[in-house]
Jmol script that loads the backbone (N, CA, C; Angstrom):
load data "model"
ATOM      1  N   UNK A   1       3.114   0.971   7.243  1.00  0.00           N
ATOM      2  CA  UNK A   1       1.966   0.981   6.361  1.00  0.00           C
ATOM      3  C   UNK A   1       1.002  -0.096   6.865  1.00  0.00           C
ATOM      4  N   UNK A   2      -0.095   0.202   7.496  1.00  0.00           N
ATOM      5  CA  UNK A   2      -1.012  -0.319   7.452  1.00  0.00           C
ATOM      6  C   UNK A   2      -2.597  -0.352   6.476  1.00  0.00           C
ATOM      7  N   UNK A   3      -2.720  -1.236   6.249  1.00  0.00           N
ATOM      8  CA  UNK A   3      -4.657  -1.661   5.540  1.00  0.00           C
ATOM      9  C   UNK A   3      -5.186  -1.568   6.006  1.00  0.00           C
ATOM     10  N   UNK A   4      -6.098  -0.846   6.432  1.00  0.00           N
ATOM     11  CA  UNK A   4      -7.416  -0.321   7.367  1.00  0.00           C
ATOM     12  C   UNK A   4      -8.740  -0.670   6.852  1.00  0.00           C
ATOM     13  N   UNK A   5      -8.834  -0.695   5.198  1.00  0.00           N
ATOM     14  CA  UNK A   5     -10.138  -1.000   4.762  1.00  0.00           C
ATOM     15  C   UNK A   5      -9.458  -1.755   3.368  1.00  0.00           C
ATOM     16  N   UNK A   6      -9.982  -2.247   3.059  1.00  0.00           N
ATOM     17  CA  UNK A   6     -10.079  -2.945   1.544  1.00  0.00           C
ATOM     18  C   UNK A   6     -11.715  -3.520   1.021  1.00  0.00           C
ATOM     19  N   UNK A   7     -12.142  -2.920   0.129  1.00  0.00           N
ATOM     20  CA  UNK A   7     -13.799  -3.676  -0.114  1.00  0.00           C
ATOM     21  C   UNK A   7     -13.530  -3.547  -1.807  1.00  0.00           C
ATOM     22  N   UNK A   8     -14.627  -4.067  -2.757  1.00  0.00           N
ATOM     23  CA  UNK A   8     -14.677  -3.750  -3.823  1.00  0.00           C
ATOM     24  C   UNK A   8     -14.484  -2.731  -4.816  1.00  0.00           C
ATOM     25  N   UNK A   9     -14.755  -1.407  -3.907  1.00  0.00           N
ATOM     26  CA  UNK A   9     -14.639   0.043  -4.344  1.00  0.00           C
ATOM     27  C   UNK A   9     -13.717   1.061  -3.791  1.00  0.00           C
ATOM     28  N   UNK A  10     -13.342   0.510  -2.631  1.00  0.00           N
ATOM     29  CA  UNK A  10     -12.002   1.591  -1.970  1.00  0.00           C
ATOM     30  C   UNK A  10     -10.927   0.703  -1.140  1.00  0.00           C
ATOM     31  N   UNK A  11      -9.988   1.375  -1.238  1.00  0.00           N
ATOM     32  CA  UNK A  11      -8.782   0.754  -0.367  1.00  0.00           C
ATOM     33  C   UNK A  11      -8.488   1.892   0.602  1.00  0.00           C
ATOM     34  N   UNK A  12      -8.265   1.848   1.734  1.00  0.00           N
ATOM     35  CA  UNK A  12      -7.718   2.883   2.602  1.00  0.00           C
ATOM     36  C   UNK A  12      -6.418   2.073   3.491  1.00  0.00           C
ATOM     37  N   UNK A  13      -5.661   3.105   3.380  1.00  0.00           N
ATOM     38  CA  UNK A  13      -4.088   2.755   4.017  1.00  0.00           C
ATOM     39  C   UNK A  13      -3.500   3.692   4.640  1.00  0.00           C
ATOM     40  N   UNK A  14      -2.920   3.650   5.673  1.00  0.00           N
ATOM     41  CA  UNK A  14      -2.522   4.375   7.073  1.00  0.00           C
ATOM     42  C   UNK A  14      -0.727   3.981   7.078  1.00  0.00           C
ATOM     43  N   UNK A  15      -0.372   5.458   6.587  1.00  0.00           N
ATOM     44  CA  UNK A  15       1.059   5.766   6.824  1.00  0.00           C
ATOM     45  C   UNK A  15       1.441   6.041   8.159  1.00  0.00           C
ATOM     46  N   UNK A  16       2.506   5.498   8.722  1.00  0.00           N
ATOM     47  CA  UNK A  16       3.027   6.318  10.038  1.00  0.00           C
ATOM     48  C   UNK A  16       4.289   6.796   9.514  1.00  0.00           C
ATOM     49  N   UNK A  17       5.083   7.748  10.010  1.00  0.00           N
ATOM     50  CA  UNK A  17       6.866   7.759   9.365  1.00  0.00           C
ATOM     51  C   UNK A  17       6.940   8.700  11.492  1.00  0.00           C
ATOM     52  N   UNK A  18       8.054   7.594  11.902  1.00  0.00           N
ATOM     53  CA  UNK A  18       8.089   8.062  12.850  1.00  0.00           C
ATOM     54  C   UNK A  18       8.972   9.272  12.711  1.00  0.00           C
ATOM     55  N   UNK A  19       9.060   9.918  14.272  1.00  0.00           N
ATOM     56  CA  UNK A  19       9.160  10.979  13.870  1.00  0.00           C
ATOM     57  C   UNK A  19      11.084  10.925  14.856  1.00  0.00           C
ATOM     58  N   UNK A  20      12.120  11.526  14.423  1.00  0.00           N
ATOM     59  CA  UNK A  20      13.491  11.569  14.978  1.00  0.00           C
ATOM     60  C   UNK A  20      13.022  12.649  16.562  1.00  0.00           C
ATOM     61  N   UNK A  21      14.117  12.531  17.783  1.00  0.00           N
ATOM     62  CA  UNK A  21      13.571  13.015  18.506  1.00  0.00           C
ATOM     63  C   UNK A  21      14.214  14.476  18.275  1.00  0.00           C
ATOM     64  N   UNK A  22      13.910  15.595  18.646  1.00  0.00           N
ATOM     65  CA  UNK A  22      14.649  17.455  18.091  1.00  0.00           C
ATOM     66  C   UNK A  22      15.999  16.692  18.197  1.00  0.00           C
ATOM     67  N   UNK A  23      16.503  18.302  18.035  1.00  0.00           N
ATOM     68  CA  UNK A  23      18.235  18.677  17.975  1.00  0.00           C
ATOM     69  C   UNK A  23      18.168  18.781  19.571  1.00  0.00           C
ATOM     70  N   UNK A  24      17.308  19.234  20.317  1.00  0.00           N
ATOM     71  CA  UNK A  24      17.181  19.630  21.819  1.00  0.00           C
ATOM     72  C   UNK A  24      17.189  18.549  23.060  1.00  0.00           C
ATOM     73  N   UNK A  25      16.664  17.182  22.034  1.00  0.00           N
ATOM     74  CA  UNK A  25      16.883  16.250  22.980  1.00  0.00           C
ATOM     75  C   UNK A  25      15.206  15.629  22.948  1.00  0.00           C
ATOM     76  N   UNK A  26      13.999  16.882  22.895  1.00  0.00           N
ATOM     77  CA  UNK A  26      12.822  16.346  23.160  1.00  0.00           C
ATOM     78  C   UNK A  26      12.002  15.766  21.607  1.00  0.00           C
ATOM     79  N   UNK A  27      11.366  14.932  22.403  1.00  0.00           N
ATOM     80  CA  UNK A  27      10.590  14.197  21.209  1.00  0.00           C
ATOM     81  C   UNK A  27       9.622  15.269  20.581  1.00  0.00           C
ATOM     82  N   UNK A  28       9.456  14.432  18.910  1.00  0.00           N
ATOM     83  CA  UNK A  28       8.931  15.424  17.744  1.00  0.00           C
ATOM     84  C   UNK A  28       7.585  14.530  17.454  1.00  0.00           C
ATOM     85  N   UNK A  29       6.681  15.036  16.837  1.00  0.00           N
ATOM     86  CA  UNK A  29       5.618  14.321  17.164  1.00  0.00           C
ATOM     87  C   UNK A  29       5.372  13.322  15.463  1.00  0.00           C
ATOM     88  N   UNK A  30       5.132  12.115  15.560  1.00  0.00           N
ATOM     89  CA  UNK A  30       4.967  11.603  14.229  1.00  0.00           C
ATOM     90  C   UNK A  30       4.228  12.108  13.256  1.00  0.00           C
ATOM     91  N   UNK A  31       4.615  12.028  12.250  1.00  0.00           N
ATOM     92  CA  UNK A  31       3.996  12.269  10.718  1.00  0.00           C
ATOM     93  C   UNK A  31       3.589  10.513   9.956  1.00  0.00           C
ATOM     94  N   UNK A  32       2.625  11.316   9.156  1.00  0.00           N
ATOM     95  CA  UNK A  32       2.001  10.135   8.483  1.00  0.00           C
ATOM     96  C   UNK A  32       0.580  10.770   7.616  1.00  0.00           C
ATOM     97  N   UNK A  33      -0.312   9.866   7.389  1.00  0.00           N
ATOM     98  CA  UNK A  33      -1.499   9.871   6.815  1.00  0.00           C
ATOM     99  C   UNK A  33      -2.163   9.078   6.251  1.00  0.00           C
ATOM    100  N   UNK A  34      -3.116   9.082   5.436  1.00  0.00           N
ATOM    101  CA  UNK A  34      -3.779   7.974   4.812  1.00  0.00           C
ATOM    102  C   UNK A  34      -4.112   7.993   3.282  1.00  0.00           C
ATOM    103  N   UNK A  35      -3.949   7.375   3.067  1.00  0.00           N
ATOM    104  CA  UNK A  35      -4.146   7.109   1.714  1.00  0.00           C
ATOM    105  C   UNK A  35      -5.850   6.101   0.999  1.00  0.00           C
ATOM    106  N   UNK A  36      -6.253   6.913   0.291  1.00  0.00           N
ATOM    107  CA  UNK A  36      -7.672   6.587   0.038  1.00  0.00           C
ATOM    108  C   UNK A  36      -7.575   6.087  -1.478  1.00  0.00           C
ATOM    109  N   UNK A  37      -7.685   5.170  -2.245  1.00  0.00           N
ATOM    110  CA  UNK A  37      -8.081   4.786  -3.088  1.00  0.00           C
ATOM    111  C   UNK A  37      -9.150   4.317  -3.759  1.00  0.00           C
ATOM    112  N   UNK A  38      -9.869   5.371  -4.634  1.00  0.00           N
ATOM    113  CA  UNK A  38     -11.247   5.089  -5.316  1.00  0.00           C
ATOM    114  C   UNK A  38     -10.568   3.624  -6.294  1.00  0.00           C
ATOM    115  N   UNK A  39     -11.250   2.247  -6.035  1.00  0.00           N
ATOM    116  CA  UNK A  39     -10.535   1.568  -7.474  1.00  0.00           C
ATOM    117  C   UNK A  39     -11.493   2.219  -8.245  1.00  0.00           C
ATOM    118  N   UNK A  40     -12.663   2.037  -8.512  1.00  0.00           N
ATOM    119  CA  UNK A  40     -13.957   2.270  -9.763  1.00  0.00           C
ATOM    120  C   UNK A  40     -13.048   3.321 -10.920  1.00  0.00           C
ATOM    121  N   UNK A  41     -12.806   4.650 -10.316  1.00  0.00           N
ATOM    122  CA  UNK A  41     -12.230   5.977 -10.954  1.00  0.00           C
ATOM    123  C   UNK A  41     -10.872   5.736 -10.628  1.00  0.00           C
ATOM    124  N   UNK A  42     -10.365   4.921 -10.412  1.00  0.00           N
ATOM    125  CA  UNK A  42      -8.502   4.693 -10.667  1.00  0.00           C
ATOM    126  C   UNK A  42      -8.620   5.978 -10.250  1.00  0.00           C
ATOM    127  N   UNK A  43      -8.326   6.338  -9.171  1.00  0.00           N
ATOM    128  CA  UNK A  43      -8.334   7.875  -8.270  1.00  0.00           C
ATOM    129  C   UNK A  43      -7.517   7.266  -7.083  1.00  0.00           C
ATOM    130  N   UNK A  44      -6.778   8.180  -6.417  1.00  0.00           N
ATOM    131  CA  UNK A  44      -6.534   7.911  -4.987  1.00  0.00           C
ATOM    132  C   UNK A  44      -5.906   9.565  -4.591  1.00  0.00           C
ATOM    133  N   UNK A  45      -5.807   9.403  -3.250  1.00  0.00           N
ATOM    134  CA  UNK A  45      -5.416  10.980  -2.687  1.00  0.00           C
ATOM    135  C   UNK A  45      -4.939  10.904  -1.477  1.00  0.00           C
ATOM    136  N   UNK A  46      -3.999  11.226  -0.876  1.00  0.00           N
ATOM    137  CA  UNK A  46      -3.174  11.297   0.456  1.00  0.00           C
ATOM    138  C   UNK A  46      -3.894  12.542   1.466  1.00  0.00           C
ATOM    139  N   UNK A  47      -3.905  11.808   2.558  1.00  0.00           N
ATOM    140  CA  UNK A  47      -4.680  12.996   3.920  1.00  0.00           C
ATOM    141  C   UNK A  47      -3.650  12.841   4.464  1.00  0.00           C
ATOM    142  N   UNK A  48      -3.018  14.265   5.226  1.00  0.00           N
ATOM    143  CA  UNK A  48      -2.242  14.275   5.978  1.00  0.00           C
ATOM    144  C   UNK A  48      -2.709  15.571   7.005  1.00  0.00           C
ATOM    145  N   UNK A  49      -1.856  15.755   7.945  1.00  0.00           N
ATOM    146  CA  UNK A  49      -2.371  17.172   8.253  1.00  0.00           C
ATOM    147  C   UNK A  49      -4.164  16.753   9.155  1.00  0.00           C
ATOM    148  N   UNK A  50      -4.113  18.264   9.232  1.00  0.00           N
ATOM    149  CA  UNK A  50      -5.305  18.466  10.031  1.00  0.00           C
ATOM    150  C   UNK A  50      -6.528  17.796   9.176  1.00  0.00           C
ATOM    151  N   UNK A  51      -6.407  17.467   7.776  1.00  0.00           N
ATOM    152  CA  UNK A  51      -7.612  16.871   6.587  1.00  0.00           C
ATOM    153  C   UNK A  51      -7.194  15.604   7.521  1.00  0.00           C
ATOM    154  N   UNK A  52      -6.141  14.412   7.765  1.00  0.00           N
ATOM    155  CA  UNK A  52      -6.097  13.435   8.610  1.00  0.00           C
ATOM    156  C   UNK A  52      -6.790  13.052   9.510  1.00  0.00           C
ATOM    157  N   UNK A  53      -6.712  14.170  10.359  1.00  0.00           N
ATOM    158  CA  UNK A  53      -7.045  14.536  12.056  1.00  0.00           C
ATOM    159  C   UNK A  53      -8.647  14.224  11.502  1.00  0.00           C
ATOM    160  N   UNK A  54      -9.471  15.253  10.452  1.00  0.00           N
ATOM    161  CA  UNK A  54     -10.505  15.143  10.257  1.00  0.00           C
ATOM    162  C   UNK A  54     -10.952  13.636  10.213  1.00  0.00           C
ATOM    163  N   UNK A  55     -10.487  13.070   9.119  1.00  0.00           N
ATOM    164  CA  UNK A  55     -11.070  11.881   8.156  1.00  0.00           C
ATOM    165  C   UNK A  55     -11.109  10.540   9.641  1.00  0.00           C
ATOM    166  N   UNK A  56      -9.461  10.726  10.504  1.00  0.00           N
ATOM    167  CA  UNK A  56      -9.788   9.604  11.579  1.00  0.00           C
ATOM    168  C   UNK A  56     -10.809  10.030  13.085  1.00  0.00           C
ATOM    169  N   UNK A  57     -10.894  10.887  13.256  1.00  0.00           N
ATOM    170  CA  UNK A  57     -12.160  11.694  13.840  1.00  0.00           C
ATOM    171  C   UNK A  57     -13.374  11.392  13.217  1.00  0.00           C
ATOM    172  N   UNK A  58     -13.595  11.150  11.756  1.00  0.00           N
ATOM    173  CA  UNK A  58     -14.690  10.743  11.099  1.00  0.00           C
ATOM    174  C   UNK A  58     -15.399   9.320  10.932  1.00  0.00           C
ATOM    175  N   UNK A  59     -13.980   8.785  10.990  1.00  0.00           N
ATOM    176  CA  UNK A  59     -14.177   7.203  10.867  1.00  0.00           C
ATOM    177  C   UNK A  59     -14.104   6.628  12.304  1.00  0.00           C
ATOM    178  N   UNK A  60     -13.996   7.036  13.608  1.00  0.00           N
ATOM    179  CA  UNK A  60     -13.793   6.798  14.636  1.00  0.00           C
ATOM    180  C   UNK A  60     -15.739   7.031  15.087  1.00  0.00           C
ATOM    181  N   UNK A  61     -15.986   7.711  14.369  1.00  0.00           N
ATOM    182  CA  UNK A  61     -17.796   8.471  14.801  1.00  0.00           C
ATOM    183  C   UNK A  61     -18.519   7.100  14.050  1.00  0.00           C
ATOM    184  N   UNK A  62     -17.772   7.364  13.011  1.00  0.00           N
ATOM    185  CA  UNK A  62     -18.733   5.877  12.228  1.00  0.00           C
ATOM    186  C   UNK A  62     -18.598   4.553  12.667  1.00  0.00           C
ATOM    187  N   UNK A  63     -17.607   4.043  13.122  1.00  0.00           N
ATOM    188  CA  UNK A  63     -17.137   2.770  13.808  1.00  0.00           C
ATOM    189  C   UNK A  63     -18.288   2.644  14.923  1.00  0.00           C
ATOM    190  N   UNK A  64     -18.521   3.671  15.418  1.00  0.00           N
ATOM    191  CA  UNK A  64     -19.338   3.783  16.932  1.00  0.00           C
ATOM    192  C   UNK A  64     -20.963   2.648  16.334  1.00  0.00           C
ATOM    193  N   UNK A  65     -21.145   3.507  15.248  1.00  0.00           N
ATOM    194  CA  UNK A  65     -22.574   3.183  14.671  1.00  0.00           C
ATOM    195  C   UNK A  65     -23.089   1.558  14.157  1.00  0.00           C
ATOM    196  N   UNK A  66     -21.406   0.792  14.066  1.00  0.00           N
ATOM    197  CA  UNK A  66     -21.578  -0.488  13.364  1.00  0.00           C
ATOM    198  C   UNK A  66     -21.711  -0.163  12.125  1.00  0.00           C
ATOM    199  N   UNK A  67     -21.467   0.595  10.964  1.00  0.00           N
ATOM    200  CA  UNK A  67     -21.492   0.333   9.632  1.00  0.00           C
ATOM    201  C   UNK A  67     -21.884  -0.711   8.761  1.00  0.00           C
ATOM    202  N   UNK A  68     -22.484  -0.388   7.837  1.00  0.00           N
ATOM    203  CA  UNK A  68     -22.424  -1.454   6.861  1.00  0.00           C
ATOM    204  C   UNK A  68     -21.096  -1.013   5.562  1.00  0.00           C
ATOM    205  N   UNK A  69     -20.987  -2.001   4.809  1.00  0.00           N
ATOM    206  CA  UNK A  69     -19.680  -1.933   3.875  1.00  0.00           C
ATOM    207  C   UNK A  69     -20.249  -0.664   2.805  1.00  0.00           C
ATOM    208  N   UNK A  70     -21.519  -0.707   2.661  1.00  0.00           N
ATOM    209  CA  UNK A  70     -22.254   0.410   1.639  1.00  0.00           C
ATOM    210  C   UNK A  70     -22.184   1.781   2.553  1.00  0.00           C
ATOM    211  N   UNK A  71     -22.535   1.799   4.003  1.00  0.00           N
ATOM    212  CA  UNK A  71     -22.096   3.250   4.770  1.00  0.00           C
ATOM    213  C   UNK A  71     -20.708   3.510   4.568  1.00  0.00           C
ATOM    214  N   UNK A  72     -19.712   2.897   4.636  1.00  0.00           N
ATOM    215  CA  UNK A  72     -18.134   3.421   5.245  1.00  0.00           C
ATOM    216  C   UNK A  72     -17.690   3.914   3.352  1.00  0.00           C
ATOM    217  N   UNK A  73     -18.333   3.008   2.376  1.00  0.00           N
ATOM    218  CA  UNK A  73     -17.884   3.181   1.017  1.00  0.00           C
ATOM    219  C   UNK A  73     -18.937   4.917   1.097  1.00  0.00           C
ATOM    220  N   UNK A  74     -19.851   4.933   0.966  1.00  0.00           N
ATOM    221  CA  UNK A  74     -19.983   6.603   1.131  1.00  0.00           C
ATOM    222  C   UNK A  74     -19.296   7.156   1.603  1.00  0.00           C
ATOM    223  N   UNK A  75     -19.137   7.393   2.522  1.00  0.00           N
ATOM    224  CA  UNK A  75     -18.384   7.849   3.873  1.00  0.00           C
ATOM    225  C   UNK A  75     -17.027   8.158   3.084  1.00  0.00           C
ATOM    226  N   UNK A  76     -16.046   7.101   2.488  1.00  0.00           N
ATOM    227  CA  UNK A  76     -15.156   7.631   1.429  1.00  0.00           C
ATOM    228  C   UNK A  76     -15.443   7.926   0.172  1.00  0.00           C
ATOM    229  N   UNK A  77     -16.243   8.019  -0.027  1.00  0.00           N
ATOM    230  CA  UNK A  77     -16.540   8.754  -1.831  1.00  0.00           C
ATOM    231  C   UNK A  77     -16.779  10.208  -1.396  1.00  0.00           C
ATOM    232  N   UNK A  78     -16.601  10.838  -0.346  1.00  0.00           N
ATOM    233  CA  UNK A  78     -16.732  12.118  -0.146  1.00  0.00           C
ATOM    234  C   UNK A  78     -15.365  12.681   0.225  1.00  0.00           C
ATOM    235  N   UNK A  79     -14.570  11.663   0.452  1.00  0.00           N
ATOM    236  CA  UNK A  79     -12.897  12.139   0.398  1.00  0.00           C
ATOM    237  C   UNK A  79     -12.568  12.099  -0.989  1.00  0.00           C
ATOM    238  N   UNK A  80     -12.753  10.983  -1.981  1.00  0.00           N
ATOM    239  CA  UNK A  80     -12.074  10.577  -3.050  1.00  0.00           C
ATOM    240  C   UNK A  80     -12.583  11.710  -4.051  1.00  0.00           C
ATOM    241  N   UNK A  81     -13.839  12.308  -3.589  1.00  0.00           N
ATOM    242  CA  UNK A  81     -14.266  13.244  -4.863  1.00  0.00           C
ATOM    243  C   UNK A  81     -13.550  14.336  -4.934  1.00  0.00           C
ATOM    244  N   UNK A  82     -11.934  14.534  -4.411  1.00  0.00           N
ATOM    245  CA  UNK A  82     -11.696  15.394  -4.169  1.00  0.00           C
ATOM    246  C   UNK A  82     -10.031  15.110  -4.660  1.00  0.00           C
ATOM    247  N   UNK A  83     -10.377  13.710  -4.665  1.00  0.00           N
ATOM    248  CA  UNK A  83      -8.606  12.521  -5.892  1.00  0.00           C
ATOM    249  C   UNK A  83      -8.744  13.296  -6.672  1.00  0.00           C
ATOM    250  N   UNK A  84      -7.429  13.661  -7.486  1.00  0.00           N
ATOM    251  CA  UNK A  84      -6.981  13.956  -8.772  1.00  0.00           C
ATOM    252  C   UNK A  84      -6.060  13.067  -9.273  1.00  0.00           C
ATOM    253  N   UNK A  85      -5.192  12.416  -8.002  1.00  0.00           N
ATOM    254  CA  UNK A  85      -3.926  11.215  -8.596  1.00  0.00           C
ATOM    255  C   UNK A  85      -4.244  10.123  -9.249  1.00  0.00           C
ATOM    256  N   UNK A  86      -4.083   9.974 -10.614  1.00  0.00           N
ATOM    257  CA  UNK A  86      -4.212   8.650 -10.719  1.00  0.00           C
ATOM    258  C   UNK A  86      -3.556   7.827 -10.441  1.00  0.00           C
ATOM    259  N   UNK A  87      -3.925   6.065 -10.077  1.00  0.00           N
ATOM    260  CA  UNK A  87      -3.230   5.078  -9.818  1.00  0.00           C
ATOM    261  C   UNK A  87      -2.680   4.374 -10.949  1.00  0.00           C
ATOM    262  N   UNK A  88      -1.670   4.169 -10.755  1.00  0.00           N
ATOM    263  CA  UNK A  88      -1.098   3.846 -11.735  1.00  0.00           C
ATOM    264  C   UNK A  88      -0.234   2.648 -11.381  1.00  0.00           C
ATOM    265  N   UNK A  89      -0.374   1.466 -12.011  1.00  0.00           N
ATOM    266  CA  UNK A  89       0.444  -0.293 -11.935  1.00  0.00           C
ATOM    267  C   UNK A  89       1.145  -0.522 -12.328  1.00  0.00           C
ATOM    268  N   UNK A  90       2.183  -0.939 -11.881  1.00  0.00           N
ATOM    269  CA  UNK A  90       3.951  -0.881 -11.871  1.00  0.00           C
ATOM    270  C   UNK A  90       3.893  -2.443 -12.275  1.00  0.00           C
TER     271      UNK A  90
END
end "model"
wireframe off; spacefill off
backbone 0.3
color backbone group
């Protein structure tokens, strides 16, 4: 588990779960994803999968540009509008 972003309005966090190598002997390719947390709307939502592939393809385009903390927080309010989980404090 890595922290990739933390600001006032979103948290983003990067799962890896490596991956065992087959029954055949050859290596399997890792699983993981990211995890987006709206705090404002106590929302958060897991990308995995090809939505993954998208979102770090997305944030890899934006990095290029130099961001400001108000670009990259857009940039995730267009994943999070799409949270249904709420967060919930243990």
């Amino acid at each position: 588990m890595h922290m990739l972003y933390n600001s006032d309005h979103f948290a983003v966090v990067q799962f890896e779960v490596p991956a065992d190598a087959g029954s055949d002997g050859g290596a399997a390719t890792a699983r993981g994803g990211y995890e987006i947390v709206d705090k404002s709307a106590r929302r958060e939502i897991f990308l995995e999968g090809a939505m993954a592939r998208s979102f770090r393809e997305g944030v890899q385009a934006l990095i290029e540009s130099e961001p400001s903390e108000d670009e990259i927080d857009a940039f995730l309010s267009r994943y999070t509008e799409l949270a249904q989980q709420p967060v919930v404090l243990h």
